[in-house]
C-alpha positions as CSV (number, residue, x, y, z in Angstrom):
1,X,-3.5,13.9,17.7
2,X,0.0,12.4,18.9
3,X,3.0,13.8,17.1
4,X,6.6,11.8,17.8
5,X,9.6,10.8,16.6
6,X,11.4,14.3,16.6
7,X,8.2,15.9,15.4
8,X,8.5,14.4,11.7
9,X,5.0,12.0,12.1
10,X,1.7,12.2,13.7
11,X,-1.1,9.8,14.8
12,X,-4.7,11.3,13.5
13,X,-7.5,10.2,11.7
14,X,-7.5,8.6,8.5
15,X,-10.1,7.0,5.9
16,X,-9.4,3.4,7.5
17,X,-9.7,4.7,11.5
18,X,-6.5,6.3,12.9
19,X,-3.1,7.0,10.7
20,X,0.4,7.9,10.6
21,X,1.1,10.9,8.7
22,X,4.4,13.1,7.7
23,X,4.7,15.7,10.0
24,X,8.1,17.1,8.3
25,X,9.0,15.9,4.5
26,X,10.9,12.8,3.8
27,X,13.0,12.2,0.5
28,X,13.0,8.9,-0.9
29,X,15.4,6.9,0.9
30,X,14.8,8.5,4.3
31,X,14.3,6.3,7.4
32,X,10.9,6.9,8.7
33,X,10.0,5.3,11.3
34,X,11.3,1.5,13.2
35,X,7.9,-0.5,13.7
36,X,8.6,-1.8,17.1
37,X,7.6,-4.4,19.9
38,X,8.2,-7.8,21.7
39,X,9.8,-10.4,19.2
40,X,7.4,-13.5,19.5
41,X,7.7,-17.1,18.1
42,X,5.5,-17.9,14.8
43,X,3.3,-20.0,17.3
44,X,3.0,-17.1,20.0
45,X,1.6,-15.0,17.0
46,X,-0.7,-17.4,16.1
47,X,-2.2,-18.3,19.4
48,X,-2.1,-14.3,19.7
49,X,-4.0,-13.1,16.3
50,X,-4.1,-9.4,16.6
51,X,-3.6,-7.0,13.6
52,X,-0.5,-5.9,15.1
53,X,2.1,-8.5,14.0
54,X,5.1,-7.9,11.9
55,X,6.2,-11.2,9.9
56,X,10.1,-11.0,10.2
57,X,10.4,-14.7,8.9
58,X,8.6,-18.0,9.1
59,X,9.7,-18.4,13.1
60,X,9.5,-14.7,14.6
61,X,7.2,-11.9,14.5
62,X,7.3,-8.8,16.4
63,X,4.2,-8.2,18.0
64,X,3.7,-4.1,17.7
65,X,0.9,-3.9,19.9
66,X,2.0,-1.7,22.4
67,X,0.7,2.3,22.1
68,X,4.2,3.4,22.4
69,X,4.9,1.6,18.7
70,X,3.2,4.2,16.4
71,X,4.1,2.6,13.7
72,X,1.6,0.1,14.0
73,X,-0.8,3.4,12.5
74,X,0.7,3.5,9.2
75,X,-2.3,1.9,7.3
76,X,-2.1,-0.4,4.3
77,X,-2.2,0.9,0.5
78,X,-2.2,-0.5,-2.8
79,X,-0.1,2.3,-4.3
80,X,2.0,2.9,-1.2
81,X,4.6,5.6,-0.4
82,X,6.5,3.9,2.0
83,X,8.3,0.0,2.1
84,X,9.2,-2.0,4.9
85,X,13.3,-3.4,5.3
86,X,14.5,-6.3,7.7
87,X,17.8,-5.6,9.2
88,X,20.2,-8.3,7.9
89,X,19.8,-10.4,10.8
90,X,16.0,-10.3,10.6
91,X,15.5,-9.2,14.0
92,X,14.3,-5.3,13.2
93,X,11.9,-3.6,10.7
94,X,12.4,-0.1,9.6
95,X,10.0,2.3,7.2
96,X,11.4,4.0,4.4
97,X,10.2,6.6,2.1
98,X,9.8,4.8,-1.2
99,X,9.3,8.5,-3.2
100,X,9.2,11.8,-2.0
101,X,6.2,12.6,1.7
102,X,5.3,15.9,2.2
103,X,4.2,17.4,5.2
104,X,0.3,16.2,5.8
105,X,0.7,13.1,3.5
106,X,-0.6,9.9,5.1
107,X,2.6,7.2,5.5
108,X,1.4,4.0,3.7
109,X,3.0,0.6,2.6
110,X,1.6,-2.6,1.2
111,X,0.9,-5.3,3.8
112,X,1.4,-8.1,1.4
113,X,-0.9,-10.5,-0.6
114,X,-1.5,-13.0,2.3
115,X,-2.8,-10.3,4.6
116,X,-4.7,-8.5,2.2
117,X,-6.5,-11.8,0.7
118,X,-7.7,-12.9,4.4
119,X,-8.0,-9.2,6.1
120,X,-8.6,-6.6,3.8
121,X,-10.3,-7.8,0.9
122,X,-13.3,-9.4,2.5
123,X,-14.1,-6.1,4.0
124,X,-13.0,-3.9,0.7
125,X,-9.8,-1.9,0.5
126,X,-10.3,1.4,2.0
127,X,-7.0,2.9,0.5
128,X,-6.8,6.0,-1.2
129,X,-6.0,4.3,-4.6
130,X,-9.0,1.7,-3.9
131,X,-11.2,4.7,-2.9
132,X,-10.9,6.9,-5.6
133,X,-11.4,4.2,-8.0
């Protein structure tokens, strides 16, 4: 178990291998975490694959594969609690609180229908919503 960011996340494990989780409460609206790493060229990504890359537009990606980006941990969900923002200039992403995290709570946001049609669906969505259903 890893905890960073000022205490208010931790690394442990979750339903779908290893998560992020609140460490601290977040209101809605709070900045929780930047998902970090080496911007690459759509092309790099691609020759790359990896389930680490952020798709900041249709020529860059930030490749989050380094350990030292835990926000790589925060696992996909069909009823999310977080959402990913672009900076204006496209060149960061930050996670926000999309409602109210409490301590404990596993950080979540949607990875979009393109990832979930050729990644997660073949092998079954493993997200709380999906599992309880």
């Amino acid at each position: 178990m890893s905890t960073q960011q000022g205490e208010r996340v931790v690394v442990k494990r979750s339903s779908a291998g290893l998560g992020l989780f609140a460490a601290a409460p977040f209101k809605k609206g709070d900045l929780v975490i930047e998902y970090t790493g080496k911007t690459i060229s759509d092309g790099e990504a691609q020759r790359r694959g990896g389930k680490y890359l952020f798709e900041l537009n249709d020529d860059w990606t930030i490749d989050g594969t380094g350990r030292e980006n835990i926000a790589r941990y925060i696992n996909h969900s069909c009823k999310p609690n977080c959402e990913p923002e672009l900076n204006e200039d496209e060149t960061r992403v930050f996670i926000y609180a999309k409602k109210k995290i409490a301590p404990g709570e596993e950080l979540t946001y949607n990875y979009g229908t393109d990832y979930f049609k050729r990644v997660i669906k073949p092998l079954g969505c493993r997200c709380e919503k999906c599992a309880t259903a």
